[in-house]
N, C-alpha and C positions, 0 to 999 in steps of 0.2 A: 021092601024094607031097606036092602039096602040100597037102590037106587036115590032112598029119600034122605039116607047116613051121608051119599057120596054128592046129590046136590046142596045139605045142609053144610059139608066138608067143604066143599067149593065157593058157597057163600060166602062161610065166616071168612076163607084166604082173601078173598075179594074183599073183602071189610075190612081184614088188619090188612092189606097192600095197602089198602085207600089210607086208613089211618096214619098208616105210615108215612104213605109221600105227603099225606097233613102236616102230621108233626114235623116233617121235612122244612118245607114251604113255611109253617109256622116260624121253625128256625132260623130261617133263611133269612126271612124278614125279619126278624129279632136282633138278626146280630149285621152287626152295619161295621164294614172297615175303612176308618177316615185317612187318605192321603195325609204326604207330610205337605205342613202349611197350608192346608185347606181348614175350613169351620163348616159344620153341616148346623144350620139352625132347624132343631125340634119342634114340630106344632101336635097339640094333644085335643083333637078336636076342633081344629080350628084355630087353636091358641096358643101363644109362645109354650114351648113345653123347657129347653134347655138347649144349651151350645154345645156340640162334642167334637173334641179338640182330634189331632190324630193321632191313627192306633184303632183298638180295639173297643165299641161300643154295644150296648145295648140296651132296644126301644121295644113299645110292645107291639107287636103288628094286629094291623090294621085299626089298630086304634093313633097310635102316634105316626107321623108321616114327616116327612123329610121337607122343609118348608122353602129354606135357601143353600145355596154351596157358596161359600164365600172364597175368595183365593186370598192368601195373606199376604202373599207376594210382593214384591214391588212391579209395580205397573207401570207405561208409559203412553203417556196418551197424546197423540198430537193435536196441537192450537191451530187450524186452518186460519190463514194471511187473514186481517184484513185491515182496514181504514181508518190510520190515527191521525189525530192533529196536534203539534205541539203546543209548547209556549207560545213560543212565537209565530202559529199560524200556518205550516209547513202539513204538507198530509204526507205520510208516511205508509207503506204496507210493511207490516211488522206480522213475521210469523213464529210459534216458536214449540215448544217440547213440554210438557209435562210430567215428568216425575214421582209417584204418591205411590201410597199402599192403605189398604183398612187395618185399622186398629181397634175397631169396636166392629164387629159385624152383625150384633143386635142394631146400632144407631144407622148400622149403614143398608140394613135391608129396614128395619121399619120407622127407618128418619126420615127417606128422604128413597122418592119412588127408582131414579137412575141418575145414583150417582157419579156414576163417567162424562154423562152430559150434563149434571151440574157444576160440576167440579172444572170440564171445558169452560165452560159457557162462563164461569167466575173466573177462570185465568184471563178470558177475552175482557170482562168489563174490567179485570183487576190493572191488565197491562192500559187499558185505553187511560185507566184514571191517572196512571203512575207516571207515561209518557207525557200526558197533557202538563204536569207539574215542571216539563225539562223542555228549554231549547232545543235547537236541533242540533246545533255542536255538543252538546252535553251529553245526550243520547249514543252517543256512542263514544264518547271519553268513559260514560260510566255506566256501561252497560251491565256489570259484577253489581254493582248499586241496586242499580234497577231491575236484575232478577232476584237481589234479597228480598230487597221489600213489597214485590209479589209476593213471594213466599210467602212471608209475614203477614198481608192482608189475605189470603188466602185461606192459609192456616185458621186465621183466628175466627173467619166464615164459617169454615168447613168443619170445626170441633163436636158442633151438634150431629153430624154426619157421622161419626167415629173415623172419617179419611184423616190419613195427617200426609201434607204435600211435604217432600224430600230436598225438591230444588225444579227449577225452573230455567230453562234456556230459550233467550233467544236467538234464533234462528238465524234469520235474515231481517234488518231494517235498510227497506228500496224507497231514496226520495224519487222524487220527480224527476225526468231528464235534464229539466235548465238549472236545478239543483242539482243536481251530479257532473255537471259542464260548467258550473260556477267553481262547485268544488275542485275538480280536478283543476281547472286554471288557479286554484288558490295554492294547490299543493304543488304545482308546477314553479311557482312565484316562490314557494317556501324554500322547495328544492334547490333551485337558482339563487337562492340567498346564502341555503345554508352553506353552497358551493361555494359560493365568492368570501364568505368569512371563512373555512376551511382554508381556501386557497391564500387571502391575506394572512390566516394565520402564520400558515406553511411559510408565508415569506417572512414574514418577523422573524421565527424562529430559525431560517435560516441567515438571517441579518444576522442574529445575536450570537448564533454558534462560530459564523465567520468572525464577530469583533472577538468574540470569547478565545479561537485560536490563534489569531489575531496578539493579542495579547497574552496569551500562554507562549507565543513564541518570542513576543520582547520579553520577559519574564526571564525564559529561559535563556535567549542571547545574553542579558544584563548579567546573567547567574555565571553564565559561560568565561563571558569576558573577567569578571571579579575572578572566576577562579582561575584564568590565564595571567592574570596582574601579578595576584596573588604567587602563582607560581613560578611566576617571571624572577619576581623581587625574592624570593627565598634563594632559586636557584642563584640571583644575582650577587646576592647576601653569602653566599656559599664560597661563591666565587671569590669575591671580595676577600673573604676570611680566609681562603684556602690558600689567593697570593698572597696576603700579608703573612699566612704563617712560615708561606715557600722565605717570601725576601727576610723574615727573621729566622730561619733556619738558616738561612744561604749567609745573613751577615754576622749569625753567631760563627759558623763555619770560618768561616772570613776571619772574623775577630781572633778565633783559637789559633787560625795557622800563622797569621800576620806575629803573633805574638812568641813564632820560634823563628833561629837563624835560620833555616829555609825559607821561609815565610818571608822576610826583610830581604831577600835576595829574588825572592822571586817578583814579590813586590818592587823592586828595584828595576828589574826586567821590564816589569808590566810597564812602569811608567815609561823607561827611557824608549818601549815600542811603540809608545801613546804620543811623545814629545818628537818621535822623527816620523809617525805618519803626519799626524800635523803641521811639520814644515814641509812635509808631501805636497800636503795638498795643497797648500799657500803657494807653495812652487807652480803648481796647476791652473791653477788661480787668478795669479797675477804675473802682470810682465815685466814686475821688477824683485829682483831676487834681492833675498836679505840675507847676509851673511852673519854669522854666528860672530860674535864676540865673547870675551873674557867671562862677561854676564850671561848670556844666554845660550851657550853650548849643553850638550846633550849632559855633558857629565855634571855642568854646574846645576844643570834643571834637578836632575838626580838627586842631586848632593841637596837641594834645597827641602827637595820631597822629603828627602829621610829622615831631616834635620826636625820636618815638623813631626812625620810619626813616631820619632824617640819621644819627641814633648809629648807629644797625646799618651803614648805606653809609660814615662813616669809619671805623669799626673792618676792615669788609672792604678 
């Protein structure tokens, strides 16, 4: 009996372990933890069930089953080279970048089987159409152009997809060799041109700065000299005014002392020293001496002097 207690005992622990790591495993697959910026699409039989976003979820196991992993990310896909022709005729290898992310990841798992190689495959035919609308000079004047409006044609493709493209670069655009040996001879010609107008410029503008100093320095000479005239003639004016006030100081002086008996006496002196250098010098002079008479002696000369300065001192 109790051998039958102790293998019934042993059974049932074997049936709740089982149970157990059941409802374990049951759990396990019930509860689902979604990364950040991942989307796990839900199938419930076969069939879309729901999107669970990230974080913490729960499905029913083995009924509901995990159908796509989506990444929200932004992605970058690369456009391998190939074979464009332009406007004008020119083949080109144009490679370049792709840029995108999912935004609907229902549209993008059951829109469209693999969208990475669609979404390529539409940057390649988007850029072949976009290039053929441009020269070949134009193609790289406006290449910021001609990655929007990939974009834009892309985009508007790609909408049913739930993809939205970001932006678009190109890469590398490789002409031909006898185009790129055209080119560089063209750019070599530009070079040399723009060199030689530089350099005439350079000489103009050093022509103008020489007339321009040139001219600041007659300017300033003409300014020079006005202000040397200028100060010539004041100081001259100065001068001028300074001896006329000397000789009317000197002949008021004169006037006040002539007008006392010292004055007449000395002035008497002054002349009769004036009236015998004077026959000095005639004596020196000439080789015939003149001798003084009644008329014209020292004292008559004197005597005549005085006669007028009394008139002049009654009359004042």
């Amino acid at each position: 009996m109790n051998n039958i207690l102790e293998g019934y005992l042993s059974f049932s622990i074997a049936i709740s372990v089982c149970l157990f790591i059941l409802v374990l495993l049951i759990l396990k697959g019930g509860v689902k933890f979604v990364p950040q910026n991942r989307a796990w699409l839900i199938e419930r039989f076969g069939k879309y069930q729901s999107t669970k976003e990230a974080g913490l979820n729960f499905i029913i196991p083995f009924i509901d089953s995990v159908a796509a992993d989506r990444s929200l990310k932004e992605q970058a896909q690369d456009v391998p080279s190939q074979s464009v022709i332009t406007k004008d005729n020119i083949s080109l290898a144009v490679d370049g970048v792709l840029y995108f992310r999912v935004l609907d990841p229902y549209k993008a798992t059951y829109g469209i089987d693999d969208y990475n190689f669609a979404v390529t495959q539409l940057a390649k035919t988007t850029m072949r159409s976009e290039l053929g609308k441009l020269e070949l000079d134009r193609t790289f004047e406006e290449r910021n152009q001609l990655n929007s409006n990939i974009v834009t044609s892309i985009n508007q493709a790609a909408e049913p997809w739930g993809i939205q493209v970001l932006r678009y670069e190109i890469k590398d655009i490789v002409p031909p060799n006898s185009i790129m040996e055209s080119m560089e001879a063209q750019m070599k010609a530009e070079r040399v041109k723009r060199a030689k107008i530089l350099e005439s410029e350079g000489d103009r503008q050093a022509a103008i700065n020489v007339a321009e100093g040139k001219k600041q320095a007659r300017v300033l000479a003409a300014e020079a000299d006005k202000s040397e005239q200028v100060l010539s003639a004041e100081g001259e004016a100065k001068a001028i005014l300074s001896v006329a006030q000397a000789q009317a100081k000197a002949l008021q002086l004169v006037g006040e002392a002539a007008d006392t008996t010292p004055g007449q006496k000395a002035i008497q002196l002054d002349l009769a020293t004036k009236a015998i250098g004077a026959k000095k010098a005639i004596a020196k002079e000439s080789s015939v001496i003149l001798l003084p008479d009644s008329n014209t002696d020292t004292a008559n000369i004197v005597a005549s002097a005085m006669t007028i300065i009394n008139t002049l001192n009654k009359k004042d």
